[in-house]
C-alpha positions in Angstrom: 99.4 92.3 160.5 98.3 92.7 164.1 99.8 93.0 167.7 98.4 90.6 169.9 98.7 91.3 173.9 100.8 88.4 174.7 103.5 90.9 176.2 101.2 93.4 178.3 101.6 91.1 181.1 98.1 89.7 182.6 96.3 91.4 179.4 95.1 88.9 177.1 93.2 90.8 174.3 93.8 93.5 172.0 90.8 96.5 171.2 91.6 98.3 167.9 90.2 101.6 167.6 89.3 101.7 163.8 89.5 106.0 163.2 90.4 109.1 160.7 91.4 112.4 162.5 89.2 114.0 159.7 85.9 111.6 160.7 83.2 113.9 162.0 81.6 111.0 163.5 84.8 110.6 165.1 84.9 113.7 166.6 81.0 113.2 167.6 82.5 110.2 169.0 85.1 111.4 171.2 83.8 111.8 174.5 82.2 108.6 174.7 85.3 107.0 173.4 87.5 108.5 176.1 85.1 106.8 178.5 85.3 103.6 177.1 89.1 103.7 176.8 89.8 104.6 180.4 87.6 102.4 181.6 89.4 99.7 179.7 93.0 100.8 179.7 93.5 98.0 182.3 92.0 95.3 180.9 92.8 95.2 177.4 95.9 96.9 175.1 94.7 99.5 173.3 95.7 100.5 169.6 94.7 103.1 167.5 94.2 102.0 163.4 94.2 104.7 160.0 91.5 103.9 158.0 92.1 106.6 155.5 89.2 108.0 154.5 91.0 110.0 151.4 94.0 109.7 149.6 96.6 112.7 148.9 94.6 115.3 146.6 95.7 118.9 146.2 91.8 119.1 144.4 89.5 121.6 145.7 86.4 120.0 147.3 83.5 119.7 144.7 80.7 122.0 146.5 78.2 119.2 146.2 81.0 117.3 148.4 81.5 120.5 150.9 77.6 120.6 151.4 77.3 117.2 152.0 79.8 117.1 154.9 78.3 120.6 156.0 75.1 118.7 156.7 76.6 115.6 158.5 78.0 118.4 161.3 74.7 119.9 161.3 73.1 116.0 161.8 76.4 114.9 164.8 75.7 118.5 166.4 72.1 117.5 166.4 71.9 114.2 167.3 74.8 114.2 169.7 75.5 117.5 170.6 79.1 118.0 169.3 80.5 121.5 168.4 81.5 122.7 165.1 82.8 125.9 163.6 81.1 126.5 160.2 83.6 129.2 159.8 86.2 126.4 158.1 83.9 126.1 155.1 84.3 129.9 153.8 88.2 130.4 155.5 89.1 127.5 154.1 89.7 125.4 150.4 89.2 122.3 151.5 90.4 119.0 149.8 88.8 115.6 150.4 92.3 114.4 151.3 92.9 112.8 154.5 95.9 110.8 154.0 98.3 113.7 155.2 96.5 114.1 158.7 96.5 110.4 159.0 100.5 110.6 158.4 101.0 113.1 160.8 99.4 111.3 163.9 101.3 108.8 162.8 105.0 111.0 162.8 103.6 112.6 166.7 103.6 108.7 167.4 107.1 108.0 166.6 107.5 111.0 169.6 105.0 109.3 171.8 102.1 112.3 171.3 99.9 110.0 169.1 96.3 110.9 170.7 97.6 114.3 171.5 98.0 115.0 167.8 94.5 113.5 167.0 92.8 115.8 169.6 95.1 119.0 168.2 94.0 117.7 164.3 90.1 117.4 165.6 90.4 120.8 167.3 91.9 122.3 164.2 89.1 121.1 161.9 86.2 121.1 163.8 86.8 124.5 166.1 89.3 126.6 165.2 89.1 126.4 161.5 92.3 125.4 159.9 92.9 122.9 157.0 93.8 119.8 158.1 94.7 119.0 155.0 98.0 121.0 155.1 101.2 120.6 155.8 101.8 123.8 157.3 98.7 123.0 159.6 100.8 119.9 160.7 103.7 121.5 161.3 101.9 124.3 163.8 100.3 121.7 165.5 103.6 119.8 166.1 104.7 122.8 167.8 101.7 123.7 169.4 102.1 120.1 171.6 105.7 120.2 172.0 106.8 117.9 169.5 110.5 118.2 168.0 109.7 120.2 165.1 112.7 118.7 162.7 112.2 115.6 163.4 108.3 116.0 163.4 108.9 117.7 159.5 111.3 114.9 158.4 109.0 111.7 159.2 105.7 113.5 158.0 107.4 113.3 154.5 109.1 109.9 155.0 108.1 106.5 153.2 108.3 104.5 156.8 105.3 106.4 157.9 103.5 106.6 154.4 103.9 102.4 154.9 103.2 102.6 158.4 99.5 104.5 157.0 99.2 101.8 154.2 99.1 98.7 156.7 96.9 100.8 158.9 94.4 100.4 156.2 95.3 97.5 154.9 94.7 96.1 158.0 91.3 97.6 158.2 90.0 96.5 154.8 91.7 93.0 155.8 89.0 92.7 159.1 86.4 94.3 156.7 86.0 96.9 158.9 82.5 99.0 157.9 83.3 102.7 158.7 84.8 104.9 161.3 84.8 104.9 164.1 84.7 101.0 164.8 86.2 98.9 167.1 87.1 95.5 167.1 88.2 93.5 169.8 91.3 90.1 169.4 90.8 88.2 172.3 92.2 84.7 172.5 93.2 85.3 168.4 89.2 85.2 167.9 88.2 89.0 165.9 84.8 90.3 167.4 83.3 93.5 165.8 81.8 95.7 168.9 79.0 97.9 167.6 79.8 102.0 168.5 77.1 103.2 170.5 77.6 107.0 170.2 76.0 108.1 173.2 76.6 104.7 176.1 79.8 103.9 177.1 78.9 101.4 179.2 77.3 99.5 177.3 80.2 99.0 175.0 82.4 98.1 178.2 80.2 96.1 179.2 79.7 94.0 175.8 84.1 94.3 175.9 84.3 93.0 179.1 81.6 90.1 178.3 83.7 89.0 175.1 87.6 88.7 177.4 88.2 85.1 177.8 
């Protein structure tokens, strides 16, 4: 399962963003990635791909878990700067479960608001402190960026999105893809891996643009 770019006109490769809303080096990520995609947005179609970190788990975190993640933020703020609100870890019960978040940028997609709901998901987790693990966190968020809330409620919870999510991966653990956030890049049906470099965003277009044929 892949798109190619056949039908995007002079574009003749495909780069997949490899990501899970609930990736801190995601969000670490983020700025440099919005470089690299608006640089690119002309040159090459761009998709978004679930890796699904966690399945569905209403299991408290284990605390050995919580602190380990705890200190990856600390290391991203660190090394890259990237804010974080420590407050989530005592307002919150959080569950390594990352399958619901990934289903509901997936039901803001079917309303066109894909990448908005990522950005509302990152901001949720990472600044303001809500679960994204919940439903009910989904649902504000819907709101919050103008989706229809119904409909928004009704695919969430349907099995064409939960398939939609298992391709997603499936597709990711088909192009062995190591970790998120990756990208790979389909030019001329050919599957090139492009390294992330968390802090140069031109040196990853520049590798992008070296590998279109």
């Amino acid at each position: 399962m892949y798109m190619t770019a056949q039908t995007e006109g002079k574009k003749a490769a495909t780069l997949y963003y490899f990501h899970d809303p609930m990736c801190s080096w995601c969000w670490g990520y983020r700025p440099t990635w919005e470089k690299v995609e608006s640089a690119l947005c002309d040159d090459v179609v761009i998709e978004y791909c679930l890796g699904g970190l966690a399945p569905d788990s209403d299991t408290p975190m284990p605390a050995d878990m919580a602190l380990a993640i705890q200190s990856y933020w600390r290391k991203i703020n660190s090394q890259l700067g990237t804010p974080f609100n420590f407050d989530f870890w005592h307002k919150c019960t959080p569950r390594r479960s990352t399958y619901p978040a990934c289903r509901a940028v997936l039901a803001a997609k079917a309303q066109l608001q894909e990448r908005e709901m990522i950005f509302a998901l990152q901001q949720a987790y990472y600044l303001r402190a809500l679960n994204p693990s919940d439903t009910s966190t989904h649902c504000q968020l819907a709101t919050e960026i103008g989706l229809d809330p119904e409909k928004f409620a009704s695919d969430l919870l349907s099995d064409e999105i939960n398939n939609q999510l298992l391709a997603q991966i499936a597709l990711s653990r088909k192009w062995q893809v190591p970790g998120f956030p990756s990208l790979v890049l389909l030019s001329c049906e050919q599957l090139i891996h492009i390294p992330v470099n968390y802090l140069a965003a031109d040196e990853t277009i520049d590798l992008i643009r070296k590998n279109l044929t």
